[in-house]
Each structure stands twice: as C-alpha cells, then as structure tokens.
FITOR-688422 format. One record per residue: x, y, z of N, C-alpha, C in turn. Coordinates in steps of 0.2 Angstrom, whole numbers, padded with zeros to 4 digits, m for minus. Example, Ala and Ser with C-alpha at 12.3 -4.5 7.8 and 13.67 -1.06 7.14 Angstrom:
<pavos>
     npx     npy     npz    capx    capy    capz     cpx     cpy     cpz
    0066   m0028    0039    0062   m0022    0039    0066   m0016    0039
    0064   m0011    0035    0068   m0005    0036    0064    0000    0039
</pavos>
This chain:
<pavos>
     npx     npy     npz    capx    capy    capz     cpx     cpy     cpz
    0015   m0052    0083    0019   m0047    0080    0026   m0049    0081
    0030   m0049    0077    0036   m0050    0077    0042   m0044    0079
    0046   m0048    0085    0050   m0041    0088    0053   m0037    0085
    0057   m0038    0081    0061   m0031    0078    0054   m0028    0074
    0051   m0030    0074    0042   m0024    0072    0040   m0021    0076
    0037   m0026    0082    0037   m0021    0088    0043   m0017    0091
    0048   m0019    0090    0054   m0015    0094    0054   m0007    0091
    0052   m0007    0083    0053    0000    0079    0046    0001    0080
    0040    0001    0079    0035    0003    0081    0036    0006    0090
    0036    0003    0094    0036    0006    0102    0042    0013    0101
    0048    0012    0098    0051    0019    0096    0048    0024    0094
    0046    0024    0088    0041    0027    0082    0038    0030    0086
    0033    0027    0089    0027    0030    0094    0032    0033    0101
    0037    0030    0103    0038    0036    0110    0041    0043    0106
    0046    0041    0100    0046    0051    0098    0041    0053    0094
    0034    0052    0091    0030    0055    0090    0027    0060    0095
    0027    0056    0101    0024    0058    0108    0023    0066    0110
    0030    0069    0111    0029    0075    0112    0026    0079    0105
    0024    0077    0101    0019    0077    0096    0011    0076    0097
    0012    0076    0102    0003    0074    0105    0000    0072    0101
    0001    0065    0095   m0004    0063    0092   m0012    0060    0095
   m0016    0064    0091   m0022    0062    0093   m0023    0052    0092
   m0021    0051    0088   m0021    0042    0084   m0017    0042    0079
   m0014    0035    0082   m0010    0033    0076   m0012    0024    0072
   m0015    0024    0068   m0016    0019    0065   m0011    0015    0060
   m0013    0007    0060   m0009    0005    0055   m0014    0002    0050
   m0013    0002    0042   m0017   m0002    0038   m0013   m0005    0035
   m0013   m0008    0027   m0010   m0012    0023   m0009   m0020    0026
   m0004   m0023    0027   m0002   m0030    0029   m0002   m0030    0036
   m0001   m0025    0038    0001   m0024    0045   m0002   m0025    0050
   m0010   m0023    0047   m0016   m0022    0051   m0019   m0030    0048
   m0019   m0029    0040   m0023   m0035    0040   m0021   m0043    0040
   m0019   m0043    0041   m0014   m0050    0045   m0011   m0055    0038
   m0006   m0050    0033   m0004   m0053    0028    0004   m0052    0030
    0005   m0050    0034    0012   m0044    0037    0019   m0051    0035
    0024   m0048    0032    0029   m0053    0033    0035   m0050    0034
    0039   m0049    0040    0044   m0047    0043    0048   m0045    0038
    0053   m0041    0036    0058   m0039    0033    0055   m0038    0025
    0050   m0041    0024    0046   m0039    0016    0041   m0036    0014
    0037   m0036    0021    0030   m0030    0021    0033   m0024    0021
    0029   m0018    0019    0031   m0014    0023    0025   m0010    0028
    0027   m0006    0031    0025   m0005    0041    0019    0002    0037
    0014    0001    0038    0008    0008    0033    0007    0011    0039
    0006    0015    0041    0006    0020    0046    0003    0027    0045
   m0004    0029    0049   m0006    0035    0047   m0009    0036    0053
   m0005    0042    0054   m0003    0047    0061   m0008    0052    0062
   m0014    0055    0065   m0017    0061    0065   m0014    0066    0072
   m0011    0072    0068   m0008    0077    0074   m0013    0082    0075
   m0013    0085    0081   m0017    0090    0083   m0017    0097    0077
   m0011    0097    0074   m0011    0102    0067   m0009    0110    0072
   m0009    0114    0068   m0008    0112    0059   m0001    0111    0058
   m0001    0108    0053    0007    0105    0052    0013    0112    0046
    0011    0113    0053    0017    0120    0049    0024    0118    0049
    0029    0122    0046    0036    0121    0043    0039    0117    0050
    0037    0120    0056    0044    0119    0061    0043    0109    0064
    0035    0110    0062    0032    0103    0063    0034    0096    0057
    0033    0099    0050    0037    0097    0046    0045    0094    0046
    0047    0098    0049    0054    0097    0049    0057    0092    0056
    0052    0094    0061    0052    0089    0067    0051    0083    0065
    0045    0079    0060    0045    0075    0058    0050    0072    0054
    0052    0075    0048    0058    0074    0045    0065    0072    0051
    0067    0073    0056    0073    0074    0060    0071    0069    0064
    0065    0065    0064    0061    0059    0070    0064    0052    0065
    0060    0054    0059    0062    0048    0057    0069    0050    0052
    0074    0051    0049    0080    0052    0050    0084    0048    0056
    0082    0051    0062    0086    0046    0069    0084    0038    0069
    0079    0036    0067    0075    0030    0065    0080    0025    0060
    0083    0031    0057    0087    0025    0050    0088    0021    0049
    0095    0021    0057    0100    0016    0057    0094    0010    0062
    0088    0010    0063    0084    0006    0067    0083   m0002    0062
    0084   m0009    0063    0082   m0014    0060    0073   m0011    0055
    0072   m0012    0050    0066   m0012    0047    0063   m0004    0046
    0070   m0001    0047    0066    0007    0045    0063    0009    0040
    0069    0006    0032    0068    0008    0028    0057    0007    0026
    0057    0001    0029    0050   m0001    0028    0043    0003    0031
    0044    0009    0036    0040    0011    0041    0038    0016    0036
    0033    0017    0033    0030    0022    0030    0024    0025    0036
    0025    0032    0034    0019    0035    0037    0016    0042    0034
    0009    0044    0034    0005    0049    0033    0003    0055    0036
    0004    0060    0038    0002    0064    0043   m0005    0067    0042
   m0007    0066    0045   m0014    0071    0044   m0018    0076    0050
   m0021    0080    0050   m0025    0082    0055   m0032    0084    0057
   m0035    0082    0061   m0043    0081    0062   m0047    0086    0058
   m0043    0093    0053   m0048    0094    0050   m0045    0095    0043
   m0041    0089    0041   m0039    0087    0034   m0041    0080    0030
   m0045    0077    0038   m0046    0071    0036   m0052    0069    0030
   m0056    0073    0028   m0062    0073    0025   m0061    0070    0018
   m0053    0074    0016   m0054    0075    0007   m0050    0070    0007
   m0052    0064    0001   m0049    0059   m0001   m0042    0061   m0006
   m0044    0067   m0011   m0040    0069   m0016   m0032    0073   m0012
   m0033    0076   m0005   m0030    0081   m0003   m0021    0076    0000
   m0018    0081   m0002   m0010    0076   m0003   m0010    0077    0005
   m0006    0072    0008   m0004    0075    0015    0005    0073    0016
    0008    0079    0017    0015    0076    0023    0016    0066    0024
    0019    0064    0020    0022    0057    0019    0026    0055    0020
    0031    0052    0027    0038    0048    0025    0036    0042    0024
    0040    0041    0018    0042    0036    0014    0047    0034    0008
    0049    0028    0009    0055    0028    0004    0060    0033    0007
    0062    0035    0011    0067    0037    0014    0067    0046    0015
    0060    0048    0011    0059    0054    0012    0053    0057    0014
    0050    0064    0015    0045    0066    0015    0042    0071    0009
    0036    0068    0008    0033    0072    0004    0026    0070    0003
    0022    0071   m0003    0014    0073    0000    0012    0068   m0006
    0006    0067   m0001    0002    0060   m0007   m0006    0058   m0002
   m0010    0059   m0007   m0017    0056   m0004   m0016    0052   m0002
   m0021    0051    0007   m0023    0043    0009   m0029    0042    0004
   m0030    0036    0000   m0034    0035   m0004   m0037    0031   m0001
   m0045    0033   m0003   m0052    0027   m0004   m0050    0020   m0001
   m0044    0016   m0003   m0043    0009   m0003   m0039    0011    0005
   m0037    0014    0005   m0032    0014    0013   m0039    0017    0020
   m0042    0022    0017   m0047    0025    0022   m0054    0017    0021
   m0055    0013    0017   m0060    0010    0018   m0056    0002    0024
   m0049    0002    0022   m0044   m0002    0028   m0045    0001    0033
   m0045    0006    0035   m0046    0008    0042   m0052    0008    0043
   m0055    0008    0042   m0062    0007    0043   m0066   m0001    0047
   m0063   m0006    0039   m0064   m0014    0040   m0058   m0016    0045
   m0050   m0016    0045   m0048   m0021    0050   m0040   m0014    0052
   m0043   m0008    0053   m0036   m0003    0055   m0033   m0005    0063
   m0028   m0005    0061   m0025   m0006    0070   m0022   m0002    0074
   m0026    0000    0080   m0026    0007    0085   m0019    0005    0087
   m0013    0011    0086   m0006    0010    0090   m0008    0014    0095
   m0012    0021    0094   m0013    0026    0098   m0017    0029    0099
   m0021    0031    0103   m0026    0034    0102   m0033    0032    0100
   m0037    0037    0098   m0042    0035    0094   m0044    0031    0090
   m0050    0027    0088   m0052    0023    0081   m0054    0028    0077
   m0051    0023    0071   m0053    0026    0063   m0060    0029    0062
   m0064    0025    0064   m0074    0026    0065   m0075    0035    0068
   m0072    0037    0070   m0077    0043    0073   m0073    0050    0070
   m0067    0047    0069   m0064    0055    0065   m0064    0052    0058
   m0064    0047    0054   m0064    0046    0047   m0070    0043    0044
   m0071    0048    0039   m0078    0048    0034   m0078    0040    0032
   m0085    0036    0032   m0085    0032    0027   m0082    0032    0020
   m0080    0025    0017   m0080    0027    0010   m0085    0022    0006
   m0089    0025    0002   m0098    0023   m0001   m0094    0018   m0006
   m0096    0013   m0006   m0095    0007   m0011   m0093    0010   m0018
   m0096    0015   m0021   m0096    0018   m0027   m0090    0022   m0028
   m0087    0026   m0024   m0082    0028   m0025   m0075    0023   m0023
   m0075    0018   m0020   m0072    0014   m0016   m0070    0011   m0026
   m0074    0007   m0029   m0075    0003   m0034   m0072    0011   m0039
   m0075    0013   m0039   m0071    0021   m0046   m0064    0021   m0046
   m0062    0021   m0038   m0056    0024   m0037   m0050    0018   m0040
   m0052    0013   m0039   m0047    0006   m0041   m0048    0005   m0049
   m0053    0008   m0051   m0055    0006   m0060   m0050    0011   m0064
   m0051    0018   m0059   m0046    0023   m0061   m0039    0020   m0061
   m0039    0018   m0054   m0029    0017   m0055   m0029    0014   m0061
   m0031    0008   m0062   m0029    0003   m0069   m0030    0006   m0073
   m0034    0010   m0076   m0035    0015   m0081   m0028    0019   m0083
   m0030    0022   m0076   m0024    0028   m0078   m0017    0029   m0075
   m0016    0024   m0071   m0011    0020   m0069   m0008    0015   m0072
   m0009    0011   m0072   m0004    0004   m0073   m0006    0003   m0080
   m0014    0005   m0082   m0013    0003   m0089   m0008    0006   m0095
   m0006    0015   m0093    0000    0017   m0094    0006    0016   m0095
    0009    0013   m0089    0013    0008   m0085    0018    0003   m0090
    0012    0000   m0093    0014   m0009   m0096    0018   m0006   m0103
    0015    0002   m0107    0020    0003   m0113    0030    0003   m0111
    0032    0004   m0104    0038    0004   m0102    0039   m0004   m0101
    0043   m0006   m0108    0046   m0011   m0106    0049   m0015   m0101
    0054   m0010   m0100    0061   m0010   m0094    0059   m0013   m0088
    0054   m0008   m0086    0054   m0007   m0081    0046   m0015   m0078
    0046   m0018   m0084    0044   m0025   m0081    0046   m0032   m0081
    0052   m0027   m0081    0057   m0037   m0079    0060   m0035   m0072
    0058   m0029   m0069    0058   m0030   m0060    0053   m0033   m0057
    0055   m0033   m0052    0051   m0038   m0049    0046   m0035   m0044
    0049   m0032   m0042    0042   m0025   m0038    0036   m0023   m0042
    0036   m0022   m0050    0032   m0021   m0054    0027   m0027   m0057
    0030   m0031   m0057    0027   m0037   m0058    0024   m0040   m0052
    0026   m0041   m0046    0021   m0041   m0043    0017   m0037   m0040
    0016   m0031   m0041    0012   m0027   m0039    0009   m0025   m0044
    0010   m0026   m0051    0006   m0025   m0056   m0002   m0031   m0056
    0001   m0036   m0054   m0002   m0043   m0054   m0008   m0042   m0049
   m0005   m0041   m0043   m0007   m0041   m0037   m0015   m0036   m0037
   m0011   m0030   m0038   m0016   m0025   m0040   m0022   m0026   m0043
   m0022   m0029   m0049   m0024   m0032   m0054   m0031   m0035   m0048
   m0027   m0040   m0046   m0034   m0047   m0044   m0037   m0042   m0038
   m0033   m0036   m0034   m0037   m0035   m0030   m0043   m0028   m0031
   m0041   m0026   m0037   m0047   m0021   m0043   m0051   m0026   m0044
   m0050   m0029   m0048   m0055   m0034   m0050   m0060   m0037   m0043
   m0057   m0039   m0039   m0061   m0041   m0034   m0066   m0035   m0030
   m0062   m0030   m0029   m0067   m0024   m0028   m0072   m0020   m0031
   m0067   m0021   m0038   m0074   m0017   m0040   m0081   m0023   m0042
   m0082   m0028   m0042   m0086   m0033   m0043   m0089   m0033   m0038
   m0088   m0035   m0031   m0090   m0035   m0026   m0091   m0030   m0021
   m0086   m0026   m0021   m0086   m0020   m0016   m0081   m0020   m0009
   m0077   m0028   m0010   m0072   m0029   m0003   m0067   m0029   m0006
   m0064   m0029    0000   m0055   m0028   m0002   m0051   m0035    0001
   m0045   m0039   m0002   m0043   m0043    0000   m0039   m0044    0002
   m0034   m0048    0003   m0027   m0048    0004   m0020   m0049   m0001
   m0014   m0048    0000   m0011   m0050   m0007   m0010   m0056   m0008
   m0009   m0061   m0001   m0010   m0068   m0002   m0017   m0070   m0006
   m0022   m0069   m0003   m0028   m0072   m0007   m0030   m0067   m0015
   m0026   m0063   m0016   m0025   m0060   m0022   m0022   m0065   m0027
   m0015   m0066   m0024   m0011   m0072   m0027   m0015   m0079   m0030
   m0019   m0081   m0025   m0022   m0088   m0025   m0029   m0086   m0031
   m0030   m0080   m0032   m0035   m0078   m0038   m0033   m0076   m0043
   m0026   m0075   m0045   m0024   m0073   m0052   m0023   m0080   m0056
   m0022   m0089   m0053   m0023   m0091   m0060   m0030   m0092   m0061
   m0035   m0092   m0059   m0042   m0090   m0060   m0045   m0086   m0065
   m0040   m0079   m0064   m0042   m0075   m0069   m0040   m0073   m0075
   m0035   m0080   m0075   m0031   m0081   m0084   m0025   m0079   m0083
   m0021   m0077   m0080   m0013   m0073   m0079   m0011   m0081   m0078
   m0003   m0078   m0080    0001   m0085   m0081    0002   m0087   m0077
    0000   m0096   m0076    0003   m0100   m0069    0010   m0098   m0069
    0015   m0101   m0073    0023   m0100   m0071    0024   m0091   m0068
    0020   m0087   m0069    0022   m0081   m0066    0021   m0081   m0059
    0015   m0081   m0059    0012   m0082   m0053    0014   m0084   m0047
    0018   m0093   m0047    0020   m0096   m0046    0027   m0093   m0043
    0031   m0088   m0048    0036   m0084   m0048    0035   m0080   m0039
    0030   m0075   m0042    0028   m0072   m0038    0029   m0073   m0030
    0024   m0080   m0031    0021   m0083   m0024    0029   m0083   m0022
    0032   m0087   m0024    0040   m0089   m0024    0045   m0084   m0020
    0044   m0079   m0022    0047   m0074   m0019    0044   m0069   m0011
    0039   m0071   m0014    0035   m0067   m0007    0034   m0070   m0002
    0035   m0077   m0004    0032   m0082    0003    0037   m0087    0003
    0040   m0087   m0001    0045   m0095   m0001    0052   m0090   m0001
    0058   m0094   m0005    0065   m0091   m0004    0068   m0094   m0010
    0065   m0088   m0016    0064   m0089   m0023    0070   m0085   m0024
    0075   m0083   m0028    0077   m0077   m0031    0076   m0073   m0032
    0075   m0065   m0033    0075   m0061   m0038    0076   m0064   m0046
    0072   m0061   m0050    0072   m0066   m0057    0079   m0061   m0059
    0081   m0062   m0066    0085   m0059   m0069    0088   m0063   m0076
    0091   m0060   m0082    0092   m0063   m0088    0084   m0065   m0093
    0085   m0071   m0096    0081   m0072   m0099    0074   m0073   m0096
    0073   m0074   m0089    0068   m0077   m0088    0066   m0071   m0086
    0069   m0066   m0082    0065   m0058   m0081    0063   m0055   m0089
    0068   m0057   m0094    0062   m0053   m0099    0057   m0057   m0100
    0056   m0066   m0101    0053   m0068   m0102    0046   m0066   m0098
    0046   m0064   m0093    0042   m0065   m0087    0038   m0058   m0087
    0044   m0054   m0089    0039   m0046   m0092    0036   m0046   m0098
    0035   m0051   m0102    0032   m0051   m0110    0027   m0054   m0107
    0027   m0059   m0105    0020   m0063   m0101    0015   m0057   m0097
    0019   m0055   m0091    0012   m0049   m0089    0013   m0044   m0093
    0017   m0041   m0096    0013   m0036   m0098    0007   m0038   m0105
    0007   m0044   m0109    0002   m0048   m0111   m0002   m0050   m0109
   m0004   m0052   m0102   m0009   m0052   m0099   m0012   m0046   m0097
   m0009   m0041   m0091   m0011   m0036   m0090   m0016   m0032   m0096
   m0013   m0031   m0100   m0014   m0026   m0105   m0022   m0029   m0108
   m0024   m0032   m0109   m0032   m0036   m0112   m0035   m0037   m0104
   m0033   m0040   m0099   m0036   m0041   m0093   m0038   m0033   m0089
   m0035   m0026   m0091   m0036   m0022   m0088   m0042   m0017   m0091
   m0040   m0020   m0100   m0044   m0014   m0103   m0053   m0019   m0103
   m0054   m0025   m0100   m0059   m0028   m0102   m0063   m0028   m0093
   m0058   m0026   m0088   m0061   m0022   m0081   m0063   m0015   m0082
   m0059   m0012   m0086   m0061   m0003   m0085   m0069   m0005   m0090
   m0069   m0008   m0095   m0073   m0010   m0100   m0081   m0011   m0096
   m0079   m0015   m0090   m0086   m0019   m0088   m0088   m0014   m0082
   m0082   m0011   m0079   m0085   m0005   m0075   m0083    0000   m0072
   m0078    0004   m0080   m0078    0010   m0080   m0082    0014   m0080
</pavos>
C-alpha cells in the first residue's frame, strides 16, 4: 500500500476511534488489488455501535471536514452503518463522499466485495455481521443499473464527452455483463482487457486504458465528441441486448 494511503487511512481510523467502531472495512480497488494512488478512490464502510443519531452525524461530518486539507482526501469515501442496519440492501445509509454526507444504499455489488476480497482495517470480518448475497439478486441488481441507469444516461449528450462517464459507462458495462453471465465480479483492469471482445471501440478503449494506467490527457475538442458518439453508439444496442438476455 502506498504511503500517502496508508498515512490518511491510519488518521481516518485514529479519529473514528472514540467512536468505537465495531469494523471498518475496505472494498472497491482498494481491497481488490486494482488500487491506483491519487486515481482510485479509498471505499470504506465503517459499522458504528449505532444509533447514529444527529449528534453522531454531525461528529462524523467534523472528522472528515478536519481530513480535507490531508494529501488523498478528497478520494476517502465512506458508509456508515450499524449491526442492526446491515441486513437491507435497499436501506440508504449516512455517506461521506464527494466532499459531503448524505445517504445511499451499500449495494449487492459492494456487500458481495466484502464478502469475496473485503479488507479488515478494524475490527471484525464482513462473514459474520453481513448477510450473503444469493447469486440471483447479485446478477438482477447490475441488469437493473443498466436498465435504469445508464441506459437513461446515454440520451444526455454533454455529459458523454467526459471522461469519468465514459469510462465508467464502459467499465460498468464489461463488469454487468460478466456478472450477470456468470455470477463473479471483476476488476476494472480486467474489465478493460474485455471490452474489445465485447464489440466497443478499440480506439476508445485504448483512450480509456490510456488515462487510467498510462499518462494519456483528459480528451477534449473534437475527439471528446467524437469519442462520446462512439460509446454512446455502442452502449445503447450492447446494454438493451444484456437486459434482453437477462432481464
């Protein structure tokens, strides 16, 4: 793990403390070993003794605020939860992230991460306070997002000649298809290395890769439209022929 990661992680965890978290876990890149310093972002989900009432809220909010000016904060997202909210996959919990808090389901795809590769900061493992998640809902829930997410999504022009939408449009994309077909989750490297496979344009891809793992530019001018007419041309037939085979 790389120090300025570890240096705001061992923070993070000493002011949670007088918080007496029961466990704090990490999923996403973090835990599955795709992590890329200053690009990933830090996934984090905290189980407090509860209940998380106003004054605890507010505690939390004032923890991470002190955090801001820390190298890689902006990137430390976390979820609060407590031993007897863990159950309901649809139930929004206490979220900083993006520089605020507010509320948002741990979903099926993050509870099935801790499960397969989650990383114990503190406390307890994921296995004994968090419910499986049954293959069936696990593959519903990602057919959904495409559906009713991102298939959405693609009628906003604009907003796909950035670059965060593009490759998470894409990425998502290879790692639905891979789950709901078989049932496992991947990584967004090996997401990557499966999207020209799946038909989506080499030169985007390529773009992509470029940015995320090499020292590509941000796209911009012609080639950010051109590069938004291509996925959202792909997207659009490659998403409704996944809901199609198993919606």
């Amino acid at each position: 793990m790389p120090t300025s990661t570890d240096a705001l992680l061992d923070r993070f965890l000493t002011a949670l403390g007088p918080l007496e978290p029961v466990a704090v876990w990490a999923h996403g890149s973090l835990a599955g070993g795709d992590y890329q310093e200053g690009r990933s972002d830090m996934d984090l989900i905290a189980v407090l003794p509860g209940p998380l009432a106003p004054r605890t809220l507010w505690r939390l909010a004032t923890l991470h605020a002190r955090l801001r000016t820390a190298p890689l904060a902006p990137l430390l997202h976390c979820s609060y939860l407590t031993p007897d909210t863990l159950n309901d996959p649809a139930r929004r919990h206490p979220t900083w992230a993006h520089e605020e808090l507010f509320r948002r389901p741990v979903t099926p795809v993050t509870r099935r991460e801790l499960h397969v590769f989650g990383r114990v900061l503190h406390g307890e493992a994921p296995a004994p306070l968090l419910p499986p998640v049954p293959e069936r809902e696990l593959a519903a829930f990602v057919v959904a997002d495409q559906r009713d997410f991102w298939r959405p999504a693609l009628a906003d022009a604009r907003r796909w000649t950035r670059d965060v939408w593009v490759d998470l449009g894409l990425i998502t994309f290879a790692r639905a298809s891979v789950t709901a077909r078989e049932g496992r989750l991947i990584s967004k490297r090996e997401a990557l290395e499966l999207l020209p496979g799946l038909g989506a344009p080499a030169e985007v891809v390529a773009d992509v890769h470029g940015r995320r793992y090499g020292t590509a530019a941000p796209a911009y001018g012609v080639w950010a439209a051109r590069r938004a007419a291509l996925t959202r041309a792909y997207l659009g037939p490659a998403i409704d022929a996944l809901v199609a085979s198993y919606g």
